[in-house]
py3Dmol code that shows the C-alpha trace and the ligand (Angstrom):
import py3Dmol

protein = """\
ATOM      1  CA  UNK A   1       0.000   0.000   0.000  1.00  0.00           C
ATOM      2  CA  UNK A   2       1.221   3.486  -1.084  1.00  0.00           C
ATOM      3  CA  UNK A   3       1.250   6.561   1.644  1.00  0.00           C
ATOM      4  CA  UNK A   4       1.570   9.920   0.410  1.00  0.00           C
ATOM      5  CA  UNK A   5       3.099  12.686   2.594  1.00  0.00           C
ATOM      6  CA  UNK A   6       3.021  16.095   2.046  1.00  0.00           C
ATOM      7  CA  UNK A   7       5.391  18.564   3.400  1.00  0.00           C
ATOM      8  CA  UNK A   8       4.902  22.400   1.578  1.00  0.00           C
ATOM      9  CA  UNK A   9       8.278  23.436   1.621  1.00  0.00           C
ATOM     10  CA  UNK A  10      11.683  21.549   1.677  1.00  0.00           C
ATOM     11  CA  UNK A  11      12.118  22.302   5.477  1.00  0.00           C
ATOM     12  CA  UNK A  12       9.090  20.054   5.888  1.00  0.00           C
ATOM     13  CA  UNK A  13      10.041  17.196   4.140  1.00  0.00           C
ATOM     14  CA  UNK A  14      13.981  17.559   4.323  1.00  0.00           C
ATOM     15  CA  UNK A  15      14.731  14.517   7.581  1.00  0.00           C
ATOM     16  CA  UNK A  16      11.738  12.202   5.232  1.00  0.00           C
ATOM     17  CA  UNK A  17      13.940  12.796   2.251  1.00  0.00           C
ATOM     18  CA  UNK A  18      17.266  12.107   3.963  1.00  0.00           C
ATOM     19  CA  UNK A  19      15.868   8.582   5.946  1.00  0.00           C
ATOM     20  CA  UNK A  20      13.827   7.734   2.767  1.00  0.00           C
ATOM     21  CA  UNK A  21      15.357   5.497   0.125  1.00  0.00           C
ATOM     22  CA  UNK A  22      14.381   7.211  -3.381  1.00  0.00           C
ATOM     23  CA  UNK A  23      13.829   5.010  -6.352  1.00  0.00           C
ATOM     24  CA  UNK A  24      12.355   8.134  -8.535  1.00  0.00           C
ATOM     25  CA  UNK A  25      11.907  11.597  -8.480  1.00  0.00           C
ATOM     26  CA  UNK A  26       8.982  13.610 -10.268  1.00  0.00           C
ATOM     27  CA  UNK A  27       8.438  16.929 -11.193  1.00  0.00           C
ATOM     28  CA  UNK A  28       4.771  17.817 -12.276  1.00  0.00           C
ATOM     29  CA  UNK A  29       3.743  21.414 -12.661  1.00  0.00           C
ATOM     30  CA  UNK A  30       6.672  22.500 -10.517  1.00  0.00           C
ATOM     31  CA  UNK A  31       5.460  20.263  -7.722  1.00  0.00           C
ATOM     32  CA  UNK A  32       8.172  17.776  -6.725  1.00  0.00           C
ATOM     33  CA  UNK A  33       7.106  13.863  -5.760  1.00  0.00           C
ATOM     34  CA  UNK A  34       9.795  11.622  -4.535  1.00  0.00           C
ATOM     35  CA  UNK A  35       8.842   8.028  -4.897  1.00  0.00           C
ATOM     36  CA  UNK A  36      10.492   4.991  -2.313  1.00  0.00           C
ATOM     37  CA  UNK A  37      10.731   3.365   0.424  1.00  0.00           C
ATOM     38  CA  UNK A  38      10.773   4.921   4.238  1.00  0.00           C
ATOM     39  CA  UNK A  39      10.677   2.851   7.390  1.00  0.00           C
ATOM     40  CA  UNK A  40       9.579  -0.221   4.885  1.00  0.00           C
ATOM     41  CA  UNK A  41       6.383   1.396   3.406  1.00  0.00           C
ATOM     42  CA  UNK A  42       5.963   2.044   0.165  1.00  0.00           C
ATOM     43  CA  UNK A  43       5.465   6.299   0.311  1.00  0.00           C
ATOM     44  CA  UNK A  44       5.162   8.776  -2.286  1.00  0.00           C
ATOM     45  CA  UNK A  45       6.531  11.979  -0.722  1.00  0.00           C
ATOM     46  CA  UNK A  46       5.634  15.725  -2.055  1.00  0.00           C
ATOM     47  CA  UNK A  47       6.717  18.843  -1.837  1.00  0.00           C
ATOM     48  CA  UNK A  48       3.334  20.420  -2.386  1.00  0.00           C
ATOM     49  CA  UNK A  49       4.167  24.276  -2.033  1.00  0.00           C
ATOM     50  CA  UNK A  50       1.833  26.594   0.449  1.00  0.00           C
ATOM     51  CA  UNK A  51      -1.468  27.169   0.048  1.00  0.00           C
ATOM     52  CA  UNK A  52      -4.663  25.298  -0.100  1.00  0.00           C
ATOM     53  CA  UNK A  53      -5.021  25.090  -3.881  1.00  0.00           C
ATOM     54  CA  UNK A  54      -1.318  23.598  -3.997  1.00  0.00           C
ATOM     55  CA  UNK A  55      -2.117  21.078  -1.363  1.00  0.00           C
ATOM     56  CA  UNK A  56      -5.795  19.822  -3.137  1.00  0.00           C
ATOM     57  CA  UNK A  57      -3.643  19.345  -6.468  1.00  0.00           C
ATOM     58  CA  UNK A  58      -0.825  17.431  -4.461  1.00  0.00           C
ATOM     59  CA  UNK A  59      -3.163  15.592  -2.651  1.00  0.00           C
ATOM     60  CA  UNK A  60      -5.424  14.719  -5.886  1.00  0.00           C
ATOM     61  CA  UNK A  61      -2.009  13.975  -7.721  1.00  0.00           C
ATOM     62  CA  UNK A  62      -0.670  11.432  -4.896  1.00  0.00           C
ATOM     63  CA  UNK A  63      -4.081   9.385  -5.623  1.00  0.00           C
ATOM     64  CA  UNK A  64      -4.944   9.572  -8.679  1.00  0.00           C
ATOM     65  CA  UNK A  65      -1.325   9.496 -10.350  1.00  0.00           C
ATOM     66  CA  UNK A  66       0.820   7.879  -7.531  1.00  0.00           C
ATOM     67  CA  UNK A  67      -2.140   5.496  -6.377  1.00  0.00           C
ATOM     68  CA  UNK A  68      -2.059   6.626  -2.452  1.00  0.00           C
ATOM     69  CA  UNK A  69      -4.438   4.858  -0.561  1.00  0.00           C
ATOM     70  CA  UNK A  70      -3.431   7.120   2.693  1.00  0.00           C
ATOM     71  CA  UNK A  71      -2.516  10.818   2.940  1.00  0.00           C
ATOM     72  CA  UNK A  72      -0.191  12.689   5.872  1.00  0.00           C
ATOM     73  CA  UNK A  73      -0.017  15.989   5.469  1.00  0.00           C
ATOM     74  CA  UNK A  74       2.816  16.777   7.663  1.00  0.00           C
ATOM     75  CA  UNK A  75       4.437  20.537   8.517  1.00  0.00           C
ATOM     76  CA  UNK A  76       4.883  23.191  11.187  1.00  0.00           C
ATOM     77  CA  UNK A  77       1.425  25.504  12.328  1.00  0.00           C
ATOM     78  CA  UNK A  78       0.605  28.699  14.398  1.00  0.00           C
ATOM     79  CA  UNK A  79      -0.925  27.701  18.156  1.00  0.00           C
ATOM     80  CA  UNK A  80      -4.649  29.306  18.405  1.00  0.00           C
ATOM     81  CA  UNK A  81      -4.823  27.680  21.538  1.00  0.00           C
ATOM     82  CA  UNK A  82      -3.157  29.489  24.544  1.00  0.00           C
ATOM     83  CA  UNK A  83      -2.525  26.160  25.852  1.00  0.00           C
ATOM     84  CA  UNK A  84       0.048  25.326  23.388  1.00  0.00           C
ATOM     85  CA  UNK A  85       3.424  26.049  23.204  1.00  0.00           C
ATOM     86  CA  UNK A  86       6.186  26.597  20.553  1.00  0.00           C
ATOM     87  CA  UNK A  87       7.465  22.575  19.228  1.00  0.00           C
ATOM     88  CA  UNK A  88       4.183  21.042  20.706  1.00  0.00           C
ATOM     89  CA  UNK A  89       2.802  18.686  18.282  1.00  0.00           C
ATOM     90  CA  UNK A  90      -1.085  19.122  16.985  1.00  0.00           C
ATOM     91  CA  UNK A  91      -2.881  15.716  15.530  1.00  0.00           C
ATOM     92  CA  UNK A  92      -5.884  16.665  13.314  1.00  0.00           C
ATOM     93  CA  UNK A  93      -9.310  15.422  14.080  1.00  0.00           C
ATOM     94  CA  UNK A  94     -10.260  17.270  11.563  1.00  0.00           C
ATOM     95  CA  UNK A  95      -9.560  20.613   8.989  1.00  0.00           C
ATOM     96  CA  UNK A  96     -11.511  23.588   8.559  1.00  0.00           C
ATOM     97  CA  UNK A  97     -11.281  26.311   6.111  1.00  0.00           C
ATOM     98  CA  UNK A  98     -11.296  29.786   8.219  1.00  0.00           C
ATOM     99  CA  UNK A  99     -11.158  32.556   4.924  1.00  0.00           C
ATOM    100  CA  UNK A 100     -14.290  30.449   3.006  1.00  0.00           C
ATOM    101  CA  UNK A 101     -17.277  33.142   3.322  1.00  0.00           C
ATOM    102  CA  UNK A 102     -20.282  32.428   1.241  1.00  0.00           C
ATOM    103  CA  UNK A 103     -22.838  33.804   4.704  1.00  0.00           C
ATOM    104  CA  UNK A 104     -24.215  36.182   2.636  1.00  0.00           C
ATOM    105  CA  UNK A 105     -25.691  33.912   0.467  1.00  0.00           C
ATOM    106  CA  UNK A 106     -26.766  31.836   3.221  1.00  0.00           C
ATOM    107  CA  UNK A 107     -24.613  29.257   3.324  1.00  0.00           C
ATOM    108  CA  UNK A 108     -22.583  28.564   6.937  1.00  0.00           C
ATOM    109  CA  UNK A 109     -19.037  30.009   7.488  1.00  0.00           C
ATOM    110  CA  UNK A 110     -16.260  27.528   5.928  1.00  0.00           C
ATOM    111  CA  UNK A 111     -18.802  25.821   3.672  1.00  0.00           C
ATOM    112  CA  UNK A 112     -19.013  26.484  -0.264  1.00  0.00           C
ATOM    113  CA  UNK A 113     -22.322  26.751  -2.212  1.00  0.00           C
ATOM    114  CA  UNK A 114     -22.130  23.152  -3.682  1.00  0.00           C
ATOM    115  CA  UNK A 115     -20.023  21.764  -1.064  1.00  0.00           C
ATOM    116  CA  UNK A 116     -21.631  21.628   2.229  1.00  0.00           C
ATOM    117  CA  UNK A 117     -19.092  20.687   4.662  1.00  0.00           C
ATOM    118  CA  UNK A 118     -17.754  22.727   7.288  1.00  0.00           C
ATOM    119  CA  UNK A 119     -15.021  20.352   8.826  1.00  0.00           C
ATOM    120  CA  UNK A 120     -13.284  17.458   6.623  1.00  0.00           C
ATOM    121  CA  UNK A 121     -13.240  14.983   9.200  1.00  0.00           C
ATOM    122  CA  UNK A 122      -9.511  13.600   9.835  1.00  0.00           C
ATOM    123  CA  UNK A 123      -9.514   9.351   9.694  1.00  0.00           C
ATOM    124  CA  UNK A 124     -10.049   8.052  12.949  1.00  0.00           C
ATOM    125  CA  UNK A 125      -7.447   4.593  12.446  1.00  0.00           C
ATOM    126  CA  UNK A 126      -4.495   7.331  11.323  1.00  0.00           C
ATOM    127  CA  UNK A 127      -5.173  10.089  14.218  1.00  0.00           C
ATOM    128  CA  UNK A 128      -4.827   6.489  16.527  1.00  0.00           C
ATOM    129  CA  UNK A 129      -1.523   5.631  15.057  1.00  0.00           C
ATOM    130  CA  UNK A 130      -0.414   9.302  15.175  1.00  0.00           C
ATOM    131  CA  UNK A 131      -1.194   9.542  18.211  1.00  0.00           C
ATOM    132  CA  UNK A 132       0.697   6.488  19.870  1.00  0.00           C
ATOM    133  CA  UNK A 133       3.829   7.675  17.390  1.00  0.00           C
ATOM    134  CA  UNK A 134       3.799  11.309  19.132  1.00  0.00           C
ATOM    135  CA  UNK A 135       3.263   9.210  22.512  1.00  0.00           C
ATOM    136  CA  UNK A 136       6.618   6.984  22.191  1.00  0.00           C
ATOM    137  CA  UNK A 137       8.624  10.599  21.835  1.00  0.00           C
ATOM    138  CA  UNK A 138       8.872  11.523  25.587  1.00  0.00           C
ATOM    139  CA  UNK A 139      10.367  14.670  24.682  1.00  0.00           C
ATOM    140  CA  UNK A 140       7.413  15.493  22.203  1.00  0.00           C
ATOM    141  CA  UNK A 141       3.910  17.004  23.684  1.00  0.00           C
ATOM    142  CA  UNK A 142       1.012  16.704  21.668  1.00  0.00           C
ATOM    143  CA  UNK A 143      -2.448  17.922  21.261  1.00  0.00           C
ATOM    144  CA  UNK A 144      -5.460  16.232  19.223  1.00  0.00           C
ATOM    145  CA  UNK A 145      -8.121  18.706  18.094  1.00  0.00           C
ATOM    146  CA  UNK A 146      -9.046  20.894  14.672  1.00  0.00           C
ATOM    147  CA  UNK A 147      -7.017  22.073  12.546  1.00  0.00           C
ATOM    148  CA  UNK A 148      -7.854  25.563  10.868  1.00  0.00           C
ATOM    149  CA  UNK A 149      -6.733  26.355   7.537  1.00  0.00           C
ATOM    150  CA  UNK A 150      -6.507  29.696   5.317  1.00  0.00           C
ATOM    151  CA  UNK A 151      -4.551  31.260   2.779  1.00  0.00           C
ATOM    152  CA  UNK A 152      -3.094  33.622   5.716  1.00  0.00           C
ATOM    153  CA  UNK A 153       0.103  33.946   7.975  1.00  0.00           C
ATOM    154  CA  UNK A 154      -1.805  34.999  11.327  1.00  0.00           C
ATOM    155  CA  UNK A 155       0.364  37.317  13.441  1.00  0.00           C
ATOM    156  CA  UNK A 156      -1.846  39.228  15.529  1.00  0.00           C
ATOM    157  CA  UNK A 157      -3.359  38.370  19.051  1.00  0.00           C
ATOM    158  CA  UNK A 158      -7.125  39.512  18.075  1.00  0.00           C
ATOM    159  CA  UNK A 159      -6.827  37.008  14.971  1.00  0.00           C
ATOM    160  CA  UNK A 160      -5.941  34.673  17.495  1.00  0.00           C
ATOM    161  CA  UNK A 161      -8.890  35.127  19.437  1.00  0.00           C
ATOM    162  CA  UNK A 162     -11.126  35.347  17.113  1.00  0.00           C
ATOM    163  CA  UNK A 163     -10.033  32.100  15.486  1.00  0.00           C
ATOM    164  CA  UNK A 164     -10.486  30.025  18.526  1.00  0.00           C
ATOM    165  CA  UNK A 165     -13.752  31.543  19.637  1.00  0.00           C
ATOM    166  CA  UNK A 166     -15.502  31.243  16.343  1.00  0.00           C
ATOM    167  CA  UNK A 167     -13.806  28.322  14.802  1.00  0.00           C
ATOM    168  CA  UNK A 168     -12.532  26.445  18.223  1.00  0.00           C
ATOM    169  CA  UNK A 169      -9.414  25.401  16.328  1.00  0.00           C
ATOM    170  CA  UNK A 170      -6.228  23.953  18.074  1.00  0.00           C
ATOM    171  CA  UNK A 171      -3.885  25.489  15.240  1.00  0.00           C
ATOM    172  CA  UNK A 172      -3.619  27.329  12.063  1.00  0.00           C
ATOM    173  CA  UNK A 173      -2.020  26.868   8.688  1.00  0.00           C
ATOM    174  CA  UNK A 174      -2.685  27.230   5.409  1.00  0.00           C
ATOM    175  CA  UNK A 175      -2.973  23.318   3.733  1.00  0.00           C
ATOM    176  CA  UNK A 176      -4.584  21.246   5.674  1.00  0.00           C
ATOM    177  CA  UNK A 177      -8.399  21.559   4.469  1.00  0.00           C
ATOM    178  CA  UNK A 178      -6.892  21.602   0.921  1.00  0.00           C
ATOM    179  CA  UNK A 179      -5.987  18.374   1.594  1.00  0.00           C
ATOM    180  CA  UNK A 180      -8.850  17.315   3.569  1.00  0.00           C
ATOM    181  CA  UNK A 181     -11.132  18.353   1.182  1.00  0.00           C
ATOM    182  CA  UNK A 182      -9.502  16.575  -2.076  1.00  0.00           C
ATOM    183  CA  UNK A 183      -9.375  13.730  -0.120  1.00  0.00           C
ATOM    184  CA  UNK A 184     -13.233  13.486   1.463  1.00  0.00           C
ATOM    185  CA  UNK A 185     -13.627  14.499  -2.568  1.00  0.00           C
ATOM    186  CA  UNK A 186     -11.252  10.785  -3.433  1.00  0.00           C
ATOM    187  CA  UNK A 187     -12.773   8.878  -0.672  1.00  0.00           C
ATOM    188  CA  UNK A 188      -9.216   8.507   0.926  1.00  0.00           C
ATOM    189  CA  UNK A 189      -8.446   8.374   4.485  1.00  0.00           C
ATOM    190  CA  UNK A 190      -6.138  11.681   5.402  1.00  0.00           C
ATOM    191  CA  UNK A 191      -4.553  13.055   9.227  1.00  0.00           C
ATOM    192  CA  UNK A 192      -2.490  16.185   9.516  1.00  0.00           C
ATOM    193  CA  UNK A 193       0.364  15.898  11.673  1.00  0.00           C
ATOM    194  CA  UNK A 194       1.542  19.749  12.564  1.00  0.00           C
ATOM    195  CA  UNK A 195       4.029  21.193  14.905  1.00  0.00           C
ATOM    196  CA  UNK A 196       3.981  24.820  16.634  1.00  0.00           C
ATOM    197  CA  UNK A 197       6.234  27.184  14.627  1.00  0.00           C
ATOM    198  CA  UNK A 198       4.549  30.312  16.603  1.00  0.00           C
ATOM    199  CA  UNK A 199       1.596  31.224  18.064  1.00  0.00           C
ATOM    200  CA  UNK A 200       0.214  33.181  15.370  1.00  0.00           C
ATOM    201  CA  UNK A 201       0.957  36.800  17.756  1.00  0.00           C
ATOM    202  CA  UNK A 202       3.045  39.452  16.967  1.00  0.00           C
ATOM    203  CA  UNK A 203       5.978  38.307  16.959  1.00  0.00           C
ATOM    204  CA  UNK A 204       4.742  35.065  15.446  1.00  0.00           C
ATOM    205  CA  UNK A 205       6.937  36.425  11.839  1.00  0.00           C
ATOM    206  CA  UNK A 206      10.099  36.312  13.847  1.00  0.00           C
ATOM    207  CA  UNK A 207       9.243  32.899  15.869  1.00  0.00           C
ATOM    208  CA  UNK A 208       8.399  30.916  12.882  1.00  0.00           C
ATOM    209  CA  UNK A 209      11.707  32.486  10.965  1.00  0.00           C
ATOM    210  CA  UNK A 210      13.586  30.792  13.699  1.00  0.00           C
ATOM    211  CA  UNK A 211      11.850  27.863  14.275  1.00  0.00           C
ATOM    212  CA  UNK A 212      10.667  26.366  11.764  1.00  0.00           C
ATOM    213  CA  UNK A 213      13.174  23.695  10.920  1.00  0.00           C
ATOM    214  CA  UNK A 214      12.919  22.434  14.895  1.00  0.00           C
ATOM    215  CA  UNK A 215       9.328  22.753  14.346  1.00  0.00           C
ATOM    216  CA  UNK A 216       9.487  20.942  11.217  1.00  0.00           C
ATOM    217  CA  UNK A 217      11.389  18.288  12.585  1.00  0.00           C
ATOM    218  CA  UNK A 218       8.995  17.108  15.612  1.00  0.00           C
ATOM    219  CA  UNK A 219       6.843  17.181  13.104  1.00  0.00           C
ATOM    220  CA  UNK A 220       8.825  14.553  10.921  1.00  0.00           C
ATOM    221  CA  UNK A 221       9.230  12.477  13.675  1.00  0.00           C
ATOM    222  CA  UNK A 222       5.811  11.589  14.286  1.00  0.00           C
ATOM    223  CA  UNK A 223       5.417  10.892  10.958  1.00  0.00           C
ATOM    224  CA  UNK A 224       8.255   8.493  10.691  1.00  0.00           C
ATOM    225  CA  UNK A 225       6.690   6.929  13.994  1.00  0.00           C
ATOM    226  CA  UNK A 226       3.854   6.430  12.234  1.00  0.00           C
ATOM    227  CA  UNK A 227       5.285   4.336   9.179  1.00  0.00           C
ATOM    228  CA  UNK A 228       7.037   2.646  12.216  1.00  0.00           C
ATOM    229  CA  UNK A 229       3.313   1.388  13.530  1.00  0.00           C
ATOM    230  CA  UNK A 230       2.627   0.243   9.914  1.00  0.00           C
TER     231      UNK A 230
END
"""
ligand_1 = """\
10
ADE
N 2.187 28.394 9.571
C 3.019 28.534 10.611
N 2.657 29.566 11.386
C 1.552 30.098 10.814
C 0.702 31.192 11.137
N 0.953 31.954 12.212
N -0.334 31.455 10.313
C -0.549 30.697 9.232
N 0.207 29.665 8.877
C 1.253 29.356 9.665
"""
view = py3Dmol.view(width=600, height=400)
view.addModel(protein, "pdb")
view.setStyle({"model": 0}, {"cartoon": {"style": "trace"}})
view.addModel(ligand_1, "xyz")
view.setStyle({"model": 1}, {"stick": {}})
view.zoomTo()
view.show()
């Protein structure tokens, strides 16, 4: 069985690509896929670039080309809960896009028109094995909950706010309901594994700037832990 894992930059893929064992590397509409072996499953993984319509194409690319029956989207987030702190690890029970307003047409916040859905639900079996992966890391904390998604660095405390009261999301970033949308739209079983860059404040530009190759990494390693459970 094939897993595809995203990463949107290089930092977020870069300790995959150095345990992996690449047979093949693709480039398709400047979106790289590296195909082989990591932790003895068969993985496609892709650098998707940001943004939610780059992560739907990667994710519809990774089934419908690659044949991925799984997806991780894997990467580093902004903490919308207080609660969290910088290199804490967030699970995904499920994505939500925060910048999707069709309410004056009457449809709910998130939702579009012709595609009802407010939260792409995250697949129970993969937030399990994510879960015991972050679990075996003593040094890694993690946090199960929503993941919100938008278009959007968030660097200011009223965003913040805002975000968690309305949305009640754990993090935020800008793939992870691209990807949880293509793949409730390809009937394939997704999780988003994220660590805490910043905490989408002020200084969140500077934070993530610093920290988001140790962010990236935690990230990484829960990932590979979860190949591990395979
Ligand atoms: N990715 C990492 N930090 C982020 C933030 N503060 N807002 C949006 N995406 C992020």
């Amino acid at each position: 069985m094939i897993i595809g894992i995203i990463g949107p930059s290089m930092t977020e893929i870069a300790l995959l690509l150095r345990e992996m064992k690449i047979e093949k590397k693709f480039t398709i509409a400047k979106t790289l896929f590296f195909k082989g072996m990591l932790r003895g499953v068969k993985v496609v993984v892709c650098r998707s670039r940001d943004g939610k319509v780059n992560a739907g194409l990667a994710t519809r690319e990774l089934i419908a080309r690659f044949g991925a029956k799984s997806i991780i989207l894997n990467g580093v987030a902004g903490a919308i809960n207080p609660n969290l702190r910088i290199l804490d690890v967030v699970i995904s029970t499920g994505t939500q896009f925060h910048d999707v307003n069709y309410t004056r047409v009457g449809v709910p916040l998130s939702e579009y028109p012709n595609l009802r859905i407010a939260v792409y639900q995250a697949n129970p079996p993969l937030v399990r094995l994510a879960q015991q992966s972050a679990k075996k890391q003593p040094y890694i904390r993690a946090t199960t909950g929503k993941i919100l998604t938008g278009d959007q660095f968030i660097a200011s405390p009223i965003r913040k706010y805002l975000l968690r009261k309305v949305f009640h999301g754990e993090a935020v970033e800008s793939e992870g309901a691209g990807v949880g949308q293509a793949s409730f739209l390809n009937h394939t079983p997704y999780v988003v594994i994220r660590s805490v860059s910043d905490l989408a404040n002020r200084v969140a530009p500077i934070d993530f700037r610093i920290l988001v190759r140790l962010a990236a990494i935690n990230a990484q390693r829960v990932t590979l832990g979860v190949l591990d459970e395979l």
